[in-house]
C-alpha positions in Angstrom: 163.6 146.6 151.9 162.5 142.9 152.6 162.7 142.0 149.0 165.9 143.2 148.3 167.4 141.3 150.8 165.6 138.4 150.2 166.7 139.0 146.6 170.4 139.7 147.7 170.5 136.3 149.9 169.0 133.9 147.0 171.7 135.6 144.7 174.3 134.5 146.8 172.5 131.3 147.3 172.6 130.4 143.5 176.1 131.1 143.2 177.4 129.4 146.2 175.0 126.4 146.2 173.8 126.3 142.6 172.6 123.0 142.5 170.0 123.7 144.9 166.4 124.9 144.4 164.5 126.7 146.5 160.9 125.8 146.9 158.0 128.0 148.4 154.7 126.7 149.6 151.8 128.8 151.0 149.0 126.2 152.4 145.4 126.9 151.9 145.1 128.2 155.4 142.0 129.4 156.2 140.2 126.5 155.1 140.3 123.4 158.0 139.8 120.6 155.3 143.0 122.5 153.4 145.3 123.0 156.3 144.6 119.3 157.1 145.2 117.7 153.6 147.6 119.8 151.9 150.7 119.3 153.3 149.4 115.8 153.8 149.3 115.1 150.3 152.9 116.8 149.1 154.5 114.5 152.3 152.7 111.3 150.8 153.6 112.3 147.4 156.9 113.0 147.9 157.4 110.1 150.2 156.4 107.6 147.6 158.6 109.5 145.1 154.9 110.2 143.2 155.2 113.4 140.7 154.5 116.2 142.6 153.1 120.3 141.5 155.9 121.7 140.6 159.2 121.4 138.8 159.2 117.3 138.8 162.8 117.1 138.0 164.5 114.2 139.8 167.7 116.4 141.2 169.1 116.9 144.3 166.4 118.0 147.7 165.4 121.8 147.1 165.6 123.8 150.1 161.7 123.6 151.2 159.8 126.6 153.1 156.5 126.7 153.9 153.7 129.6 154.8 150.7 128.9 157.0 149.9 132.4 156.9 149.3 135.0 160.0 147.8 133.5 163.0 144.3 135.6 162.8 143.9 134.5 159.3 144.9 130.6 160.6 141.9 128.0 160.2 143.3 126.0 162.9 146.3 127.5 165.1 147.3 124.2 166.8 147.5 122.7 163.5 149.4 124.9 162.3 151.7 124.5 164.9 151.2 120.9 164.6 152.2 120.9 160.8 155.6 123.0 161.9 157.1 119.9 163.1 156.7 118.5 160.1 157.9 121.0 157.4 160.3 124.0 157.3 157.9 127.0 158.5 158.9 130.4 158.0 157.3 133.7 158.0 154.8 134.1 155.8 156.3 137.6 154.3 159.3 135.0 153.2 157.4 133.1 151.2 155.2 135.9 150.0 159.1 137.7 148.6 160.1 134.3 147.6 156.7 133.7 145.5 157.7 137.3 143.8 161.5 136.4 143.1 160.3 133.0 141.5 157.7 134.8 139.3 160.2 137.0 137.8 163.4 135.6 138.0 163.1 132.3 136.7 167.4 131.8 136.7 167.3 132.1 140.4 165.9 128.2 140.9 163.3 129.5 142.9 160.3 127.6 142.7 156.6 128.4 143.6 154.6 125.4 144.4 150.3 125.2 145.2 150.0 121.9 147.2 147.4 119.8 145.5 144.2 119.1 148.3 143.3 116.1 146.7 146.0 113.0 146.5 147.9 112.4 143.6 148.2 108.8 142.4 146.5 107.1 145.7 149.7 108.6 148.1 147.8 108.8 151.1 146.8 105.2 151.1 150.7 104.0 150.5 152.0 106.7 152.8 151.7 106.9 157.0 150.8 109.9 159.4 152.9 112.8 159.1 151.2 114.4 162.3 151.2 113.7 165.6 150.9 114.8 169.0 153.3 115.9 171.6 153.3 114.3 174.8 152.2 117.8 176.5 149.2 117.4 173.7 148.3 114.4 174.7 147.6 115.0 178.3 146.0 118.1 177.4 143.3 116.2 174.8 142.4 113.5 177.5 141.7 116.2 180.3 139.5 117.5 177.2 137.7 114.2 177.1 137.3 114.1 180.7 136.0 117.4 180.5 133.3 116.2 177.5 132.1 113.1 180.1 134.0 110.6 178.0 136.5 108.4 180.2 140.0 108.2 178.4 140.0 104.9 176.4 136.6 104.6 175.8 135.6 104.7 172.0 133.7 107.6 170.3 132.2 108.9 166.7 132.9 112.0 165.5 129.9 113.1 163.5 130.2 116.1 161.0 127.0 117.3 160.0 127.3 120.4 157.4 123.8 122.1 158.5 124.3 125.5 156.5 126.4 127.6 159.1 129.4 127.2 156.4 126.8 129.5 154.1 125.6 131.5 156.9 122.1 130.4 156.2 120.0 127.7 158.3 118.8 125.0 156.4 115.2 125.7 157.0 115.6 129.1 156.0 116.5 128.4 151.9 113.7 130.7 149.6 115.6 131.7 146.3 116.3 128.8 143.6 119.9 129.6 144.6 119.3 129.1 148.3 117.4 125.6 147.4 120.5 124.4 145.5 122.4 124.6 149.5 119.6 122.1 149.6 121.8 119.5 147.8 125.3 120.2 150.0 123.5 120.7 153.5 121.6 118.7 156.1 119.3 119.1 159.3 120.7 117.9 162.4 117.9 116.0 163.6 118.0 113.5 160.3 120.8 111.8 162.1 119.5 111.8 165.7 118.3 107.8 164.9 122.0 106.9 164.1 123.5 108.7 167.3 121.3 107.1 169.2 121.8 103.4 168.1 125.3 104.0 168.1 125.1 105.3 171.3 123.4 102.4 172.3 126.3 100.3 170.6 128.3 101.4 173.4 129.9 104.1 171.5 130.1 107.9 172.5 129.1 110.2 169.7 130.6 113.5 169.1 129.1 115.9 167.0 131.7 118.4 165.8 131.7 121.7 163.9 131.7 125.6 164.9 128.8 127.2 166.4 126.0 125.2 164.1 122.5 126.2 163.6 120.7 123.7 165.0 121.5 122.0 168.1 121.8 118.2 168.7 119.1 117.8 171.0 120.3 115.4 173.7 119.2 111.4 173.4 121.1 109.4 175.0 123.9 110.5 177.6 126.6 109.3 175.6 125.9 111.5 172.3 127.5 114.8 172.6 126.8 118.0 170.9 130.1 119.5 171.0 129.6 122.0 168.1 127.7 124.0 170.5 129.4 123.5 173.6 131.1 126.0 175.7 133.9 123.2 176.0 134.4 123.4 172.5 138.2 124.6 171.4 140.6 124.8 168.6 142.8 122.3 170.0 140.2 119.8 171.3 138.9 120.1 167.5 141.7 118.6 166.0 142.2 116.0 168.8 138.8 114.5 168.8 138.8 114.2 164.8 142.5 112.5 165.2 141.4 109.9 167.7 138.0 109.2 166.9 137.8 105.6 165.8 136.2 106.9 162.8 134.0 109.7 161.8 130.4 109.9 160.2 130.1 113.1 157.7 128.8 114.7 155.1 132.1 116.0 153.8 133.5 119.6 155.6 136.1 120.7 157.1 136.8 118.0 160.3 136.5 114.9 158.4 139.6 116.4 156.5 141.6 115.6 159.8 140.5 112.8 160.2 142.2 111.7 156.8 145.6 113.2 157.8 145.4 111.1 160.8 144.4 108.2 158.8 141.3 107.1 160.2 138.1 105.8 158.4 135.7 108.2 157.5 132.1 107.4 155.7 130.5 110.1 153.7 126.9 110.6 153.3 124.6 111.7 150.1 128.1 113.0 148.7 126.9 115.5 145.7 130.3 116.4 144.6 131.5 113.5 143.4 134.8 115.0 141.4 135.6 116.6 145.4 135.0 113.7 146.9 138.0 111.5 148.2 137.4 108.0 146.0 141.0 107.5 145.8 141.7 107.0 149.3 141.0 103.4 150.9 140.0 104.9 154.2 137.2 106.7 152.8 133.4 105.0 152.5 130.8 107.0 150.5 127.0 106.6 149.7 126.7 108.7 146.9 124.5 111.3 146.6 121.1 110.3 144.7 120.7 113.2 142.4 116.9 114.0 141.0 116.3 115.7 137.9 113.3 117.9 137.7 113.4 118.4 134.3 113.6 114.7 133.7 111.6 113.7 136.5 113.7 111.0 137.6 116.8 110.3 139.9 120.0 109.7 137.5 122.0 106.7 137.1 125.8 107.5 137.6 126.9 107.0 133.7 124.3 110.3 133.4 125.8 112.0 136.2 128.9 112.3 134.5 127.5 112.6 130.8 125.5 115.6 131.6 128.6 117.1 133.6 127.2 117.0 137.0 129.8 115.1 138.2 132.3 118.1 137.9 129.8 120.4 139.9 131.3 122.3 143.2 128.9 125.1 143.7 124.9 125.3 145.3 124.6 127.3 142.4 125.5 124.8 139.5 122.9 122.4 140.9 120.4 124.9 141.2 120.5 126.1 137.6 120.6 122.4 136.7 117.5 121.7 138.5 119.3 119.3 140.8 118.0 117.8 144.4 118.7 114.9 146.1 116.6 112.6 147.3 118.1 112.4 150.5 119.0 109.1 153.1 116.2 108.5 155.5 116.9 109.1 159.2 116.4 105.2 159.0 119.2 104.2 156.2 121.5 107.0 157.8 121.3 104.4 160.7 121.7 101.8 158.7 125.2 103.5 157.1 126.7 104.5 160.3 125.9 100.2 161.5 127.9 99.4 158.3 130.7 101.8 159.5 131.0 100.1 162.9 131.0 97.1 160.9 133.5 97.9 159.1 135.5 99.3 161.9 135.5 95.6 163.4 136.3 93.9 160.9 133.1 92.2 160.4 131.8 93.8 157.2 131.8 90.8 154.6 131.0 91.5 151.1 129.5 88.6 149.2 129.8 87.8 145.7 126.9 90.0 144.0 128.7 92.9 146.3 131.8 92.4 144.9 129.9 92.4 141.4 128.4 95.7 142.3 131.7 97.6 143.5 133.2 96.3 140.4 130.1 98.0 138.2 130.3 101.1 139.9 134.2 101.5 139.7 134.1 100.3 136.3 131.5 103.1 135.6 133.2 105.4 137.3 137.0 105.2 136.5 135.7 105.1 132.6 135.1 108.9 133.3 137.0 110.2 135.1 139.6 111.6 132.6 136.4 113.9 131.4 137.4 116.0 133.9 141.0 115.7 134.7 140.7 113.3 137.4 143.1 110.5 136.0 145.9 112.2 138.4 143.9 111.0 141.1 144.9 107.3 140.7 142.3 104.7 140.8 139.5 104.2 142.6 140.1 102.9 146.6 137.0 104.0 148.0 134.7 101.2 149.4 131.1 102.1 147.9 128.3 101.5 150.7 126.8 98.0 150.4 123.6 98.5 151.5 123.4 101.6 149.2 124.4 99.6 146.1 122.1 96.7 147.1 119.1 99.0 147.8 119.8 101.6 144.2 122.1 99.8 142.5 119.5 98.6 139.7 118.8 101.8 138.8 121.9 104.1 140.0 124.3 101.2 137.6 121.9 101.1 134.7 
């Protein structure tokens, strides 16, 4: 019955208003990093006039409507609700008879888009915020913070640590050659228990974020926070702390996703996927993954990365059959990354002529290969590399 009224409405549609399209979008939904980013990037996209999935045909505004899905499926429910301000929402059995009506009758000018994740042509560095918070929102994240110990204007980290829960496994637990190849996309907790505690020490509160993690933060300092296993911990207060951090330490899941959408810095650690990773946004700051070859004996440079097709690998699995680790940061250099981000943060990160020379190697590398895999959409490469990572591997990683 839905369908043929839906059917029976976009008839009539086309004939009164037949210069208009009609244009369905279902978000990735049960993925955090997806509901973030998606309709992050169409907005950017479509704000800077960038080509976007879809029909790209420059005619008048199609009638927009979007899908975020049922509420028990939702990754986020106050983002949701957040992204509803921003776009046309509708129920998602519209969009579901909508998706059918543009898949079989293609005269209707009824269009079924898939929001890209990643940006297209840099748009989230040349576009602003499309989210934001409601006054009520507001008041309702600070009584959060009070809640959490932190006073309301003082300045915190988030930190995102991806420790296995994502898999279901603990990271200690790993047996199978499959199981070892989590090994390259996880991390304990306690490798980054030297960084929360300088920054801490800084003068900076440190929030460690996720859902119900495996191992917990133990506590070092009174101004470092395990949050991922507090009984404070809430949808809403999610998405607040990763919006006003002043900028968040990961190693690429889910929160630091929101953290993009509300434009704030973000620096990625030992990033493995280096085709998923964000290069093309300015806000981002990586230290890339140091990948070891056990066949070869050796760590690879980044020209082999993306020779042998490593570069294009998503999946635990693809690096365990490659015979992939990684020779991961030291609880030390972790420290040393998250100083650089503070650094950075204030403004005091200079880069001196051989690190200039150095990004420029590595982006020259890099940007040479991309189109291997059909990243040229991407736009170029905005991403500031770590210094102290190129300075420390760079002989060998740029060889």
């Amino acid at each position: 019955m839905l369908v043929a009224i839906v059917f029976v409405v976009v008839c009539i549609h086309r004939v009164v208003r037949p210069s208009i399209r009609i244009r369905s979008f279902t978000v990735g939904f049960h993925k955090l990093g997806h509901l973030a980013l998606e309709p992050d990037t169409y907005l950017s996209a479509k704000h800077l006039a960038r080509p976007i999935s879809g029909d790209n045909r420059r005619t008048s505004d199609p009638l927009e409507v979007w899908s975020f899905g049922k509420l028990r499926d939702q990754a986020n429910i106050p983002l949701a609700k957040m992204w509803s301000r921003a776009v046309r929402r509708v129920p998602s059995p519209l969009v579901t008879v909508l998706n059918i009506i543009a898949h079989k009758f293609h005269c209707l000018n009824v269009e079924k888009v898939v929001p890209d994740f990643y940006p297209v042509q840099n748009c989230l560095d040349l576009s602003p915020c499309h989210l934001s918070f409601s006054l009520a929102e507001q008041s309702e994240g600070e009584a959060g913070l009070r809640k959490l110990g932190i006073p309301v204007g003082e300045k915190f980290i988030c930190l995102v640590v991806n420790d296995g829960s994502h898999y279901g496994k603990h990271w200690v637990d790993y047996e199978t050659e499959l199981d070892r190849g989590l090994r390259v996309l996880t991390f304990p907790i306690n490798d980054f228990v030297l960084a929360a505690e300088t920054l801490a020490e800084s003068g900076y509160w440190v929030v460690r974020m996720g859902a119900s993690a495996h191992e917990k933060l133990v506590p070092v300092h009174h101004r470092v926070i395990d949050y991922a296993n507090s009984r404070l911990r809430n949808s809403f207060l999610d998405i607040y702390l990763a919006a006003n951090c002043i900028f968040t330490f990961s190693t690429q899941t889910g929160p630091d996703s929101v953290s993009l959408a509300f434009r704030k810095n973000v620096t990625y650690v030992d990033v493995a996927r280096y085709k998923y990773f964000f290069y093309d946004v300015k806000f981002a700051h990586w230290v890339p993954a140091r990948l070891f070859s056990m066949e070869m004996n050796r760590s690879l440079s980044l020209s082999e990365i993306f020779e042998f097709g490593i570069a294009q690998f998503k999946t635990p699995d693809e690096f365990a059959r490659a015979g992939l680790t990684v020779l991961r940061s030291t609880p030390t250099e972790l420290m040393e990354y998250a100083l650089e981000a503070v650094s950075r943060h204030e403004g005091r990160l200079q880069l001196s002529p051989s690190d200039l020379a150095l990004q420029n190697r590595f982006v020259g590398t890099f940007e040479s290969n991309t189109h291997l895999f059909g990243m040229s959409q991407r736009g170029s490469h905005s991403s500031l590399v770590s210094p102290n990572f190129l300075r420390k591997y760079g002989k060998d990683y740029l060889k």
